[in-house]
C-alpha positions as CSV (number, residue, x, y, z in Angstrom):
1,X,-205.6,-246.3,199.9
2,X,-207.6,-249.1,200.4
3,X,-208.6,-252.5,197.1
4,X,-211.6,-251.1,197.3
5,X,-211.2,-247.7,196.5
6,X,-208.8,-248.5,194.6
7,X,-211.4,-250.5,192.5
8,X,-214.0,-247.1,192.4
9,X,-211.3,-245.1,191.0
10,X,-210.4,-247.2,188.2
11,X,-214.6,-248.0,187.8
12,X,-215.4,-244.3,187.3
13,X,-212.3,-243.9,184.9
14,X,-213.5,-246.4,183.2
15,X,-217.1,-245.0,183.2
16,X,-215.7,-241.2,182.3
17,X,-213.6,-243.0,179.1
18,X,-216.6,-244.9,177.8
19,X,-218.7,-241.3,178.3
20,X,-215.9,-239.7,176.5
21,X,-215.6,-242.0,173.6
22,X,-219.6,-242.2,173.4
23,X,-219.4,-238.2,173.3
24,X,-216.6,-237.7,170.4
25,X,-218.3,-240.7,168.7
26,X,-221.7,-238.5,168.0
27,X,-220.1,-235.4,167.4
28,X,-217.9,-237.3,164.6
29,X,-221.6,-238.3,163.7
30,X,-222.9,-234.9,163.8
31,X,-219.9,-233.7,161.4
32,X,-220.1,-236.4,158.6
33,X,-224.0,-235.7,158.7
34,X,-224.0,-232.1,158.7
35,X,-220.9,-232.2,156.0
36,X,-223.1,-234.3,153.6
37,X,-225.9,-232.0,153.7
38,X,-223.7,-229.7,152.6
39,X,-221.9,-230.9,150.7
40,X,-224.7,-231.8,147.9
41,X,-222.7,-230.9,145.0
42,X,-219.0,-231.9,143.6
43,X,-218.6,-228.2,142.0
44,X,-219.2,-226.1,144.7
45,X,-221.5,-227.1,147.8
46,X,-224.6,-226.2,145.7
47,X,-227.5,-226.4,148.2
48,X,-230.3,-226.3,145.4
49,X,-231.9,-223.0,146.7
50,X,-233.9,-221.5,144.3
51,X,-233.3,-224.0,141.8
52,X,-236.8,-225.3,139.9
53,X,-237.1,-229.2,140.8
54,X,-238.9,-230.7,137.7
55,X,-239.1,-234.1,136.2
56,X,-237.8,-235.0,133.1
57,X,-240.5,-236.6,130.7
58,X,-238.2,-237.3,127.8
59,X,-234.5,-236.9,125.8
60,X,-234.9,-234.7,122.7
61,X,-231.0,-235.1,121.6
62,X,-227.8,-234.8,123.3
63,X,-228.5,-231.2,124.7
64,X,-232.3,-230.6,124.9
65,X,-235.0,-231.9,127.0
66,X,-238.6,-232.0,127.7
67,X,-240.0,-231.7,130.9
68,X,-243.3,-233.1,132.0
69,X,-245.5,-230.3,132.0
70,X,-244.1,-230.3,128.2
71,X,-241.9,-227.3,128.8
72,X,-238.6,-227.9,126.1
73,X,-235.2,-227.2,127.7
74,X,-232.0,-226.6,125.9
75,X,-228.9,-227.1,127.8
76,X,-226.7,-223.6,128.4
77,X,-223.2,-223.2,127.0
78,X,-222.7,-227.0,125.0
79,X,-223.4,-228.5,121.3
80,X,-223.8,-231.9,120.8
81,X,-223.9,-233.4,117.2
82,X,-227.0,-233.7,115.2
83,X,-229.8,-236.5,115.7
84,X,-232.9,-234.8,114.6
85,X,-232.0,-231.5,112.9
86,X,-234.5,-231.5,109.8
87,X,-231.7,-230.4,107.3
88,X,-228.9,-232.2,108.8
89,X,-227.9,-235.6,108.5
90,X,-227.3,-237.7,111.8
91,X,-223.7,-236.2,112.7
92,X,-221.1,-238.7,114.5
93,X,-221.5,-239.4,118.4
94,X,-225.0,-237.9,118.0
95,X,-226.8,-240.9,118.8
96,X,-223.9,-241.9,121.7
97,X,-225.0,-238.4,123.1
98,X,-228.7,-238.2,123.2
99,X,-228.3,-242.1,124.8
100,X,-225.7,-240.8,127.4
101,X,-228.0,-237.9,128.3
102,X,-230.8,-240.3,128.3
103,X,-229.2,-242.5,130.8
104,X,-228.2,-239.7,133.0
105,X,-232.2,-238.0,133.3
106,X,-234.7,-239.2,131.6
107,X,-237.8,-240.2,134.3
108,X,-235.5,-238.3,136.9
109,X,-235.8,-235.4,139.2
110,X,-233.2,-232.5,138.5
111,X,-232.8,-229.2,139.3
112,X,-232.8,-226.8,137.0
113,X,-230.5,-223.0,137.4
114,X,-231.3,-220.3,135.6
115,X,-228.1,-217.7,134.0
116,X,-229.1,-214.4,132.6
117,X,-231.6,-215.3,129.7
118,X,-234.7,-216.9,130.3
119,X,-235.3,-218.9,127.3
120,X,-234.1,-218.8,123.5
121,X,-235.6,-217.6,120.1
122,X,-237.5,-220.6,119.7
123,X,-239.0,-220.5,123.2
124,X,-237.4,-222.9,125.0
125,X,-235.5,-222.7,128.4
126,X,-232.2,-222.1,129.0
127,X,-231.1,-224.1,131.9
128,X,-227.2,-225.5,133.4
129,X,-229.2,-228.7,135.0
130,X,-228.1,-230.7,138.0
131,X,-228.9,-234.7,138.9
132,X,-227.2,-236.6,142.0
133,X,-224.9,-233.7,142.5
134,X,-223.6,-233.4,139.0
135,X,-224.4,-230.6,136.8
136,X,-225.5,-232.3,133.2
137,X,-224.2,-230.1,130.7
138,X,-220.6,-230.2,132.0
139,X,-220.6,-233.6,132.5
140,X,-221.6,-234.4,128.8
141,X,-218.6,-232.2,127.8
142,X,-216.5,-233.6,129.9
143,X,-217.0,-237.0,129.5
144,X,-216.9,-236.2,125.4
145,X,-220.4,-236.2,124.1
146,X,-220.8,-232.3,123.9
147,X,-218.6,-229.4,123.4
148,X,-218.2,-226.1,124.5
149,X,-220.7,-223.5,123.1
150,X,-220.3,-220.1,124.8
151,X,-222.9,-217.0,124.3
152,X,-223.1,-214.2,126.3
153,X,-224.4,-212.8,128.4
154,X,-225.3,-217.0,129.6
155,X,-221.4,-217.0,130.9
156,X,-221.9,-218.6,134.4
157,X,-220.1,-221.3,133.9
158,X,-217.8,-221.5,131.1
159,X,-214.7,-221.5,132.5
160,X,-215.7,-224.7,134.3
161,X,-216.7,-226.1,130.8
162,X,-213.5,-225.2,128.8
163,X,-211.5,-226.8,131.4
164,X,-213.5,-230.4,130.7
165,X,-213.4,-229.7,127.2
166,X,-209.5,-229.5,127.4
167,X,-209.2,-232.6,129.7
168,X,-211.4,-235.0,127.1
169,X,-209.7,-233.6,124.2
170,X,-206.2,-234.4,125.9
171,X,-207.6,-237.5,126.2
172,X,-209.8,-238.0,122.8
173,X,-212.8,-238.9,125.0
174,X,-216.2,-239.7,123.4
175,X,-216.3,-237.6,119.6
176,X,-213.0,-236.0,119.9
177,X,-211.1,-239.5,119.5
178,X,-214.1,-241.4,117.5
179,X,-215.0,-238.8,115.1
180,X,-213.6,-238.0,111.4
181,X,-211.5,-234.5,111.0
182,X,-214.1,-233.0,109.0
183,X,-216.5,-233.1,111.4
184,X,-214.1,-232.3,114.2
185,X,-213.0,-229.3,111.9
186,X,-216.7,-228.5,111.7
187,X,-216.5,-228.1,115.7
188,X,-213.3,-226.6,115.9
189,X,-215.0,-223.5,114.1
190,X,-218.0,-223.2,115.9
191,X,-215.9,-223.3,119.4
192,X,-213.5,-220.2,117.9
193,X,-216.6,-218.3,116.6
194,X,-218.4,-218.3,120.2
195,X,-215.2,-217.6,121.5
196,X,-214.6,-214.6,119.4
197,X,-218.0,-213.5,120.2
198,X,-217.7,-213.7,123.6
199,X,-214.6,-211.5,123.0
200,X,-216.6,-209.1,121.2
201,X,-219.2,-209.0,123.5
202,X,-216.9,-208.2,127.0
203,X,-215.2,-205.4,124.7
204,X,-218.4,-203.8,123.6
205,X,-220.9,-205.5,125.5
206,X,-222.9,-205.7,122.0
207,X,-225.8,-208.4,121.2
208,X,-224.5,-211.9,120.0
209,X,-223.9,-212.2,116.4
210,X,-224.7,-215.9,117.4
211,X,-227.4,-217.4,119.0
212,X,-227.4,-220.9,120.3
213,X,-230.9,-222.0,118.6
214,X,-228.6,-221.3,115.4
215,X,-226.7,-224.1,115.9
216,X,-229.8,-226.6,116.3
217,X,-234.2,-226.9,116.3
């Protein structure tokens, strides 16, 4: 075979390489693309379908918010401590909370899923709501400024919240290493009442002794 085939060969092997390199290089392209679209959401792949976008106008306390067309939403499944209950006084972390959920939607976009109930006794929305992938109400219970606050039939998602709860408690995040025993007792026994009525209500499937708008205005 003559230099100068010789040269062609190794010219369009060099050609077909490049082409083959260019072409795995966009389908690796295609594939990181097409796995962050998907991939919206830490806890599952949550795509947002269905899910009301709204604004948030402002921070009530650690687990309500209003909305700007001035709808009030209470967060499903968590407590946080008192910072404007008109009969309590300002309970510990209270203030950390409402700042913490401040920081993570106030002025922002989030998405809000619905469970079974539509809103409680006082009218306001019950909503588990997401921002940049995260969904709020576990993340304030997992991070220590909320805990677990369970009623039926609103049970989505609790397993997913008693597992943070144990993991800052194991690790006296946020009010479980800051605030005094009484106050943690205080928790302790609304935690083992909602459990117990969750109890009740798989066995009978009766009405909530509890209601979450019990625990807070």
């Amino acid at each position: 075979m003559s230099p100068s085939k010789n040269l062609s060969h190794a010219q369009n092997f060099r050609q077909l390489s490049t082409f083959i390199s260019l072409v795995v290089v966009i389908l690796f392209s295609m594939f990181k693309l097409w796995e962050n679209s998907t991939n919206t959401n830490i806890k599952g792949d949550q795509d947002f379908q269905g899910f009301e976008q709204v604004v948030v106008k402002r921070v009530v306390d650690g687990d309500t918010i209003v909305l700007t067309d001035n709808r009030r939403l209470r967060y499903i499944g968590i407590d946080t401590p008192e910072t404007v209950h008109p009969q309590k006084p300002v309970e510990c972390f209270g203030k950390e909370a409402k700042e913490f959920n401040r920081q993570l939607v106030e002025n922002k976009t989030v998405y809000l899923e619905t469970d079974v109930s539509e809103t409680d006794r006082y009218g306001r929305l019950l909503r588990y709501v997401w921002v940049d992938g995260e969904m709020v109400n576990e993340k304030l219970v997992r991070e220590g400024y909320a805990y677990v606050s369970t009623f039926p039939p609103d049970v989505k998602h609790q397993e997913l919240f008693v597992q943070a709860q144990q993991e800052a408690r194991e690790s006296n995040k946020g009010l479980w290493g800051q605030c005094p025993v009484k106050q943690l007792n205080k928790i302790n026994q609304v935690i083992e009442q909602a459990d117990q009525d969750l109890i009740n209500s798989s066995e009978t499937q009766a009405d909530l002794i509890m209601d979450p708008a019990m625990l807070d205005l």
